[in-house]
N, C-alpha and C positions, 0 to 999 in steps of 0.2 A: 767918766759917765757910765752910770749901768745903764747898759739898752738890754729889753727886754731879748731881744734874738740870741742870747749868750747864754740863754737860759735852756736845760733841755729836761723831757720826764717830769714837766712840772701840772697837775690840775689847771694852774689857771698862774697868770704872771699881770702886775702891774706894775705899773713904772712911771715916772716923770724925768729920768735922766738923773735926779741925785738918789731917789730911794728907788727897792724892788720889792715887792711884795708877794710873797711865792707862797702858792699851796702846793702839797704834795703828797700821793699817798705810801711816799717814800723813794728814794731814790731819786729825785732831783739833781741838780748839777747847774755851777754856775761859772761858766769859762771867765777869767781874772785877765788873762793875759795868754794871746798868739803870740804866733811865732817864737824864736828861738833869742836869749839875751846871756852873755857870759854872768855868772851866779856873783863872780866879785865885784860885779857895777849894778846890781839890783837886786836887793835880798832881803829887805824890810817889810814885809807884809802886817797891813792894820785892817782892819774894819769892826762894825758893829751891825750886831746882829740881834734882834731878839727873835723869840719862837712863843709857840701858843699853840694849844691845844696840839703838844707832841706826843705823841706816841712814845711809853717808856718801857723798858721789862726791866727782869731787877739788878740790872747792869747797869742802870742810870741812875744810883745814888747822886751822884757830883752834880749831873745834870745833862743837858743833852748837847749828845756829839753834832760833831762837823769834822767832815774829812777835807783833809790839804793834798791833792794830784798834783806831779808832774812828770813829765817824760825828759829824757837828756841823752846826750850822746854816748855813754855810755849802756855796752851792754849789759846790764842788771837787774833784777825783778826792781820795779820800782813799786812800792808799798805805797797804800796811801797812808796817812799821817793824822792822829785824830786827836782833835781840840775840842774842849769839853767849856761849851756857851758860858759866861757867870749868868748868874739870877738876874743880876741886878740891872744886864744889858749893858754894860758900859763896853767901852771900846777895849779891843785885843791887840796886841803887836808884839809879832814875835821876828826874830832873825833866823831864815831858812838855812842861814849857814850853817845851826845848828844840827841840821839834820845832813850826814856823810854824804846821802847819794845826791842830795843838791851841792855840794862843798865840794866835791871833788871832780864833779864833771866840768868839761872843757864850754859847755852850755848846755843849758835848759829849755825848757821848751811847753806850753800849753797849761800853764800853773789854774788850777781848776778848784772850786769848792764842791762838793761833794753832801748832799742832804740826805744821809741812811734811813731816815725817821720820818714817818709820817707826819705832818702838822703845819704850821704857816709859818712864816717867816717873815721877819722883814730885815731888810741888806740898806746899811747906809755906808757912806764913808770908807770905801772899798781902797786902800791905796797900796801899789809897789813898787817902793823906791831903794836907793841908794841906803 
Protein backbone atom coordinates (compact mmCIF):
# COMPACT_ATOMS: atom_id res chain seq x y z
CA UNK A 1 0.00 0.00 0.00
CA UNK A 2 1.30 3.70 -0.64
CA UNK A 3 -0.23 5.73 2.28
CA UNK A 4 0.27 9.13 1.66
CA UNK A 5 2.06 9.72 5.42
CA UNK A 6 5.39 8.10 3.83
CA UNK A 7 5.58 10.92 1.81
CA UNK A 8 7.65 14.09 3.10
CA UNK A 9 8.76 17.78 1.29
CA UNK A 10 6.02 17.12 -1.12
CA UNK A 11 3.64 20.41 -2.54
CA UNK A 12 0.64 18.44 -2.46
CA UNK A 13 0.23 14.25 -2.12
CA UNK A 14 -2.64 11.93 -3.39
CA UNK A 15 -3.33 8.62 -2.95
CA UNK A 16 -5.84 5.90 -3.05
CA UNK A 17 -3.52 3.10 -1.42
CA UNK A 18 -2.37 1.61 -5.00
CA UNK A 19 -1.26 5.00 -6.74
CA UNK A 20 0.60 8.26 -5.14
CA UNK A 21 0.63 11.24 -6.87
CA UNK A 22 3.23 13.68 -5.67
CA UNK A 23 4.06 17.39 -6.51
CA UNK A 24 7.25 18.84 -5.58
CA UNK A 25 9.30 21.81 -5.86
CA UNK A 26 11.94 19.40 -5.45
CA UNK A 27 13.38 17.37 -3.04
CA UNK A 28 10.38 15.11 -2.14
CA UNK A 29 11.01 11.70 -0.55
CA UNK A 30 8.97 8.61 -0.31
CA UNK A 31 9.70 6.16 2.59
CA UNK A 32 9.50 2.31 0.79
CA UNK A 33 10.13 0.35 3.76
CA UNK A 34 10.84 0.82 8.05
CA UNK A 35 12.55 -0.61 10.08
CA UNK A 36 15.65 -2.82 9.76
CA UNK A 37 15.33 -6.47 7.30
CA UNK A 38 18.75 -8.71 6.65
CA UNK A 39 19.66 -7.52 2.64
CA UNK A 40 19.89 -11.59 1.63
CA UNK A 41 15.91 -12.03 2.36
CA UNK A 42 14.80 -8.87 0.56
CA UNK A 43 16.48 -7.08 -2.17
CA UNK A 44 14.34 -6.85 -5.14
CA UNK A 45 13.00 -3.54 -5.53
CA UNK A 46 10.32 -2.62 -8.61
CA UNK A 47 8.12 0.10 -9.14
CA UNK A 48 6.78 2.55 -11.73
CA UNK A 49 6.85 5.74 -11.89
CA UNK A 50 6.12 8.54 -14.46
CA UNK A 51 6.91 12.41 -14.06
CA UNK A 52 5.60 15.50 -15.73
CA UNK A 53 6.40 18.62 -16.00
CA UNK A 54 10.19 17.97 -14.33
CA UNK A 55 12.46 20.33 -14.00
CA UNK A 56 15.79 19.48 -16.20
CA UNK A 57 19.40 21.12 -16.55
CA UNK A 58 21.64 19.79 -19.06
CA UNK A 59 22.51 16.72 -16.97
CA UNK A 60 19.18 15.07 -17.77
CA UNK A 61 19.85 14.02 -21.36
CA UNK A 62 18.73 10.20 -20.41
CA UNK A 63 15.92 11.54 -18.45
CA UNK A 64 14.87 12.29 -15.04
CA UNK A 65 16.48 11.01 -11.97
CA UNK A 66 15.23 9.25 -8.82
CA UNK A 67 17.35 8.58 -5.99
CA UNK A 68 17.38 4.87 -3.90
CA UNK A 69 18.36 5.82 0.32
CA UNK A 70 19.13 3.46 2.85
CA UNK A 71 20.73 3.33 6.07
CA UNK A 72 22.35 -0.14 7.59
CA UNK A 73 24.46 -1.29 10.32
CA UNK A 74 27.39 -0.51 9.07
CA UNK A 75 29.49 2.46 9.74
CA UNK A 76 29.86 3.99 6.20
CA UNK A 77 28.94 7.15 4.24
CA UNK A 78 25.84 5.74 2.63
CA UNK A 79 25.33 7.44 -0.79
CA UNK A 80 22.22 7.73 -2.30
CA UNK A 81 21.98 5.81 -5.66
CA UNK A 82 20.46 7.28 -8.70
CA UNK A 83 17.97 5.68 -11.40
CA UNK A 84 17.23 7.51 -14.33
CA UNK A 85 12.97 7.18 -15.04
CA UNK A 86 12.51 5.42 -18.94
CA UNK A 87 10.29 7.77 -21.20
CA UNK A 88 8.04 5.38 -21.74
CA UNK A 89 6.94 4.88 -17.78
CA UNK A 90 7.17 1.32 -17.83
CA UNK A 91 8.06 -0.49 -14.71
CA UNK A 92 11.87 -0.69 -13.02
CA UNK A 93 13.40 -3.65 -11.14
CA UNK A 94 16.48 -3.76 -10.04
CA UNK A 95 18.45 -6.08 -7.40
CA UNK A 96 19.99 -3.89 -4.33
CA UNK A 97 22.55 -6.49 -4.03
CA UNK A 98 24.13 -4.87 -6.63
CA UNK A 99 25.05 -2.15 -4.82
CA UNK A 100 28.30 -3.09 -1.79
CA UNK A 101 26.94 -1.03 0.83
CA UNK A 102 23.41 -2.76 0.81
CA UNK A 103 25.40 -6.57 0.03
CA UNK A 104 27.51 -6.38 2.65
CA UNK A 105 25.73 -5.08 5.63
CA UNK A 106 24.51 -7.53 8.47
CA UNK A 107 21.08 -5.28 7.72
CA UNK A 108 19.40 -2.58 6.31
CA UNK A 109 17.18 -0.25 7.29
CA UNK A 110 14.59 2.72 6.04
CA UNK A 111 14.97 1.99 2.09
CA UNK A 112 13.58 5.45 0.85
CA UNK A 113 13.02 7.12 -2.83
CA UNK A 114 14.25 10.30 -3.15
CA UNK A 115 12.70 13.18 -5.76
CA UNK A 116 15.79 15.87 -6.53
CA UNK A 117 13.58 17.44 -9.34
CA UNK A 118 11.03 19.63 -9.29
CA UNK A 119 7.74 18.25 -11.02
CA UNK A 120 4.81 15.64 -10.51
CA UNK A 121 4.92 12.31 -10.24
CA UNK A 122 3.11 9.47 -10.03
CA UNK A 123 4.22 6.05 -7.85
CA UNK A 124 2.36 2.82 -8.73
CA UNK A 125 3.38 -0.57 -7.99
CA UNK A 126 6.05 0.09 -5.45
CA UNK A 127 7.30 -3.57 -4.40
CA UNK A 128 10.47 -5.24 -1.99
CA UNK A 129 10.69 -8.52 -2.07
CA UNK A 130 12.89 -11.54 -2.02
Amino acid sequence: MLDQSRVANATSVVGDGATLSISTSGGASLRVADGSWDPEMTHILSFRISAKNVATDQRDNDGVPVEVAFAGELAIPYARNTIILPKDGREISFDLLQLYSYALNPSVRDLTLHFPRAGDYTITDVRLRR
